[in-house]
N, C-alpha and C positions, 0 to 999 in steps of 0.2 A: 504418842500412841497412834499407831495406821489401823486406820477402820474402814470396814468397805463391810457395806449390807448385803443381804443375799447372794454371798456366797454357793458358789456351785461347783467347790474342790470338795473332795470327801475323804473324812479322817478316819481310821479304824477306833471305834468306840475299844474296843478294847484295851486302849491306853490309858484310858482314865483308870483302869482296876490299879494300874501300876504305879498308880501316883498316892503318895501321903496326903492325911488331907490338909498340913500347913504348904505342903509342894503345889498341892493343886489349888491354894488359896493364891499364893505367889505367882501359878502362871495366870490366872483368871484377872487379877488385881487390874490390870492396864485396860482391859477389857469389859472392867463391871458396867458402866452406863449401857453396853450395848445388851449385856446379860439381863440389866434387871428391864431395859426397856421391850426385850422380847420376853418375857414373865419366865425366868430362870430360876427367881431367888424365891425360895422358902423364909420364912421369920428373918430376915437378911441372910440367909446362905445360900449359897449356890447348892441346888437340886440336885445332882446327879444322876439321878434315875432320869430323869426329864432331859439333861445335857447329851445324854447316852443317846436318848429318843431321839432328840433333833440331829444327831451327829448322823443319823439315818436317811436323815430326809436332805434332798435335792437345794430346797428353799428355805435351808433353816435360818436365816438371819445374822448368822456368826460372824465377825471378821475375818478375813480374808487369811489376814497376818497370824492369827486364834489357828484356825484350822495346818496351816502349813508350820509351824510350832508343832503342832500334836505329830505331825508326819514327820519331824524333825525327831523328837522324843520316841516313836515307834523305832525310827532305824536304829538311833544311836545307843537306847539304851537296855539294849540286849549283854547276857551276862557276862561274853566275851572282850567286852569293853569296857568291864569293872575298875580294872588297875587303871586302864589310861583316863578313866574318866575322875577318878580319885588323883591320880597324880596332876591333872589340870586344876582341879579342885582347889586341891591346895598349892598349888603354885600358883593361884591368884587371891591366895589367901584369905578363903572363904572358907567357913568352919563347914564342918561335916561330921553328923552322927554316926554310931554303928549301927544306925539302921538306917539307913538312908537307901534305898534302891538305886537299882543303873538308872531307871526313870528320875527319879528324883535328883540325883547328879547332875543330869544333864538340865532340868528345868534351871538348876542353881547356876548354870553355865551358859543358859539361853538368856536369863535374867540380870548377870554378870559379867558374863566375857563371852557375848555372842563372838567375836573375831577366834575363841577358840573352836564354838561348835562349828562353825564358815568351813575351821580347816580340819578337823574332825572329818566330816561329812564329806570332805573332798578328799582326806586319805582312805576313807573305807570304801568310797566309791560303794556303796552298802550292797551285799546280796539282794536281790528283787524278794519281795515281801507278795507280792500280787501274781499266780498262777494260775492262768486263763486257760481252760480246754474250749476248742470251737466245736459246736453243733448244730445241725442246721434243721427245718422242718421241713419234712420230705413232703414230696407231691409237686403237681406242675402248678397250684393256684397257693395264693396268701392266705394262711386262715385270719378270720375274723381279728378285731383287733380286742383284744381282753377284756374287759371290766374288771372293777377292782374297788366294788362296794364291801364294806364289811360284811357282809357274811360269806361272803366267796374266798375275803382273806380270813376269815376265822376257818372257814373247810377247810384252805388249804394246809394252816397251821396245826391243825387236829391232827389233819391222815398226813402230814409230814413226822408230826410227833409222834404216832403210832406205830410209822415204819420205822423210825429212828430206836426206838424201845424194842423192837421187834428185832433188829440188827442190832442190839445192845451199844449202838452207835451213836446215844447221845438221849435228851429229851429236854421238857420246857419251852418247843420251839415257838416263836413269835417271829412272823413273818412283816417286815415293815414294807411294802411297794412305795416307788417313785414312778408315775406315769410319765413319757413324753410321748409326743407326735406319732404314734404308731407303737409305740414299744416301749419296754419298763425296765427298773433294774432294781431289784429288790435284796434288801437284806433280811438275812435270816440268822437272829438269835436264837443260839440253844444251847444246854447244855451239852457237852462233849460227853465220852463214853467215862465211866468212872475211872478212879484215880485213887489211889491210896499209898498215902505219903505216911514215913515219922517224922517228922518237926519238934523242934526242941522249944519246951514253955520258955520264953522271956525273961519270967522269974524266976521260978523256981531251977529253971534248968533240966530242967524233967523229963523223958523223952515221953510224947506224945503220938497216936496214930490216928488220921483222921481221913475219912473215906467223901469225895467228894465229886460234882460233876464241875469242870473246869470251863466259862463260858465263853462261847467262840461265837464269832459270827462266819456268814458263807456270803457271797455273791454272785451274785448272778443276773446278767444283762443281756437285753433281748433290743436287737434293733432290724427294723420291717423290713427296711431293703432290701438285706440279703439273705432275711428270716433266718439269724444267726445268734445263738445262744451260747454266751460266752458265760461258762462255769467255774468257779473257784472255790473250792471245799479242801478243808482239811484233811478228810478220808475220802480217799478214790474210791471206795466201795458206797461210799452216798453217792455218787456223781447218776445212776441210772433210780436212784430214787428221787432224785429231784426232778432229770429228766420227764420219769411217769405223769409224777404228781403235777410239774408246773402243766404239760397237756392236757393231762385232765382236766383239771380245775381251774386254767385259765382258757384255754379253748377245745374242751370238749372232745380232746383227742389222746389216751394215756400213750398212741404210741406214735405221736408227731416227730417226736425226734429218735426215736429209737429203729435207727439202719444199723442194718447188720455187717458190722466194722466198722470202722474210725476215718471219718474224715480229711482227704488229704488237704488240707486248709494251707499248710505250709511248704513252701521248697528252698532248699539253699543252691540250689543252680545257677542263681545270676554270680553267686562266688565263683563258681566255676569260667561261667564264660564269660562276664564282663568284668571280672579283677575287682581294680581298686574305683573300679567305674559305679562298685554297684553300690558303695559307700557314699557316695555324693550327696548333698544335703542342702546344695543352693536353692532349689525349687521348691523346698519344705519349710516353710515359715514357723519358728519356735524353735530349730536347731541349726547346732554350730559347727556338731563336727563328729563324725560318725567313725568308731576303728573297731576293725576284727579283732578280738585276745583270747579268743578261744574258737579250734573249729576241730567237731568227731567225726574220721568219716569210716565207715565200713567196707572193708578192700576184698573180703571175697564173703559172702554172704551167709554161704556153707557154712565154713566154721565158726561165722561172729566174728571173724578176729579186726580190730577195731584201732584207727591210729589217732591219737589226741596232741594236738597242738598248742601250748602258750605261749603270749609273746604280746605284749603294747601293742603289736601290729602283727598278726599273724600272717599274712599276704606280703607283705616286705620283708619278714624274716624266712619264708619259703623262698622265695628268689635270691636273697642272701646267699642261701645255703645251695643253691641250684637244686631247689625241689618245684615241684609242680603238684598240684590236685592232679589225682589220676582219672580220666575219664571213664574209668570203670567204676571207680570210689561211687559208694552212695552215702551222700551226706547226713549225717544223721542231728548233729546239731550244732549246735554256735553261740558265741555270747558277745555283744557289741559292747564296745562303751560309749556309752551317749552322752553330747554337751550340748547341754539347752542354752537357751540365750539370757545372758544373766550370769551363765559359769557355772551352774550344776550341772554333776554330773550321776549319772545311774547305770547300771549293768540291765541289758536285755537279752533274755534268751530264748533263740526257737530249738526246739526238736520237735523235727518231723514223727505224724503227720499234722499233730492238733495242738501242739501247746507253747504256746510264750508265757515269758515270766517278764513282769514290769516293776522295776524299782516303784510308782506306785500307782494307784487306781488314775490321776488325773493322767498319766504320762500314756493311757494307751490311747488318745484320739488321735495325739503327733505324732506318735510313732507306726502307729497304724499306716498312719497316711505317706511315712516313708518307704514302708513295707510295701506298701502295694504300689508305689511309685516304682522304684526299684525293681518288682517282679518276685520276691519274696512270697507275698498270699494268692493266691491260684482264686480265681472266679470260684462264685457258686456253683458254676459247671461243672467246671474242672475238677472244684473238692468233692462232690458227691457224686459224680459219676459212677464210681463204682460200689457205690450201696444201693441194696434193697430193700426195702422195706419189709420186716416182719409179717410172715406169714401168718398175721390174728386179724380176726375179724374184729372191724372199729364199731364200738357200740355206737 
């Protein structure tokens, strides 16, 4: 068993909904001393509500090995990977229910024949789970740095929940913060906008309809330096409610971030002009090895009309073919395959002006740092330049 305390990789609480509760005894099992020595366990069970809570927090105590498991279980056991995860299943000759979840497959597989999820995980090279809009807080000074007593997080979780209701866009919200050094990243449980499913009873066979709110969490990360708030919500239309709310209610400004238009936070130019130059990854400590397999770019404006490229290597298979980026092209986005050191691998995507997607929340500090290495993320400057600030008077 690999144990390592205070953990500060962060798992999507949402996986646990996904897990049976003899699957999620199974994955917890190797792990119990450090559970029960952080007070996890009920009458000897494992709490859930309470694992849910700490999966929130910065300093929860988890295992290291606990936590990257659950992110293992997130990618892989989505519906799409039913059949191959049943057919690995039993080709290692591990029994399996008809009920048993994609999640629960793969716990049986993480517990069983880790060297299949190894390669699993290296054939899906998985879609990025984690889509970050950047925004920034306008003005020439820093605002203050937040507080983050209960009752400032309870305002904030009320009038988040009220706008959410109000845009029939969810409710139940509970706001968990993580402070650091200047700036927070907080998650936000709620319920999603409703949902109404038929389901078939177990037993009886019966067909059922059942009306429910589906629970999701948001995140959202604020770091001083570049006064930059890095948003992930399920509905783009919450994206300017959080905005308000986080200003208001953490520093006293509803319209901190709200410039009129978007960001230009991202460019794919160094494709352009530095090639296969701009890929490089020796000076980035944590990666192996960086390749193009996807790039869009937009050849006349006017009409939209738009040319998409795949390819292992998109930049070698254009010289292949004796093509070139057009200098008139405006790049609109790209997807990288990234190899960390260790031998994972994840997909990253920018489109211009404001958004990356990161296989998962820990992977955006390194890739960050190759992004802006490379010339991919444009200064504070340079991304807000051309906004202005809303014409409202700041109470």
């Amino acid at each position: 068993m690999v144990t390592s305390s205070q953990a500060r990789a962060f798992a999507n609480p949402e996986t646990l909904a996904r897990l049976g509760p003899s699957s999620l005894d199974e994955l917890l099992r190797p792990y119990r001393p450090d559970i029960e020595r952080i007070g996890l366990l009920t009458s000897g069970r494992v709490d859930t509500h309470t694992l849910e809570r700490a999966l929130c927090m910065a300093e929860h105590g988890l295992p290291t090995a606990l936590v990257n498991e659950l992110c293992v279980i997130e990618e892989l056991g989505v519906s799409d990977n039913l059949d191959r995860l049943r057919d690995e299943v039993v080709r290692h000759g591990l029994d399996v229910t008809e009920h048993a979840s994609c999640a629960d497959l793969v716990v049986m597989l993480v517990r069983h024949a880790p060297d299949a999820v190894a390669r699993l995980v290296a054939e899906q090279v998985s879609v990025a789970r984690r889509c970050f809009q950047s925004y920034f807080a306008l003005g020439e000074e820093s605002p203050p740095a937040p507080t983050f007593d209960q009752s400032v997080i309870r305002a904030l979780s009320q009038s988040l929940n009220e706008a959410l209701i109000e845009r029939c866009a969810g409710l139940g919200v509970q706001v968990y913060p993580v402070a650091s050094t200047g700036g927070f990243r907080l998650m936000v449980r709620h319920g999603d906008a409703l949902r109404r499913e038929a389901v078939v009873d177990e037993t009886s066979y019966d067909t059922e309809r059942i009306a429910f709110h589906p629970q999701r969490y948001d995140v959202l990360i604020y770091t001083p330096g570049e006064r930059e708030l890095l948003v992930n919500v399920r509905r783009q239309r919450t994206v300017q409610t959080y905005l308000q709310h986080i200003g208001h209610h953490l520093f006293g400004n509803p319209h901190l971030f709200a410039g009129e238009g978007l960001p230009l936070r991202y460019t794919l130019g160094p494709l352009r002009v530095d090639g296969e130059a701009s890929l490089a990854t020796s000076d980035v400590p944590g990666l192996d090895h960086v390749a193009l397999t996807k790039l869009v770019w937009v050849s006349n404006s006017h009409t939209g009309m738009r040319s998409t490229f795949h390819a292992n290597n998109v930049l070698l298979g254009l010289e292949a073919d004796g093509l070139a980026i057009s200098s008139h092209a405006r790049l609109s986005a790209a997807t990288f395959r990234v190899r960390y050191r260790g031998g994972r691998e994840s997909s990253v995507s920018i489109t211009t002006p404001n958004k990356a997607v990161f296989g998962r929340e820990s992977d955006i500090e390194v890739v960050q740092r190759w992004l802006r290495l490379r010339g991919f993320i444009r200064t504070r400057k340079e991304a807000i330049g051309g906004l202005t600030p809303p014409l409202l008077a700041v109470p």
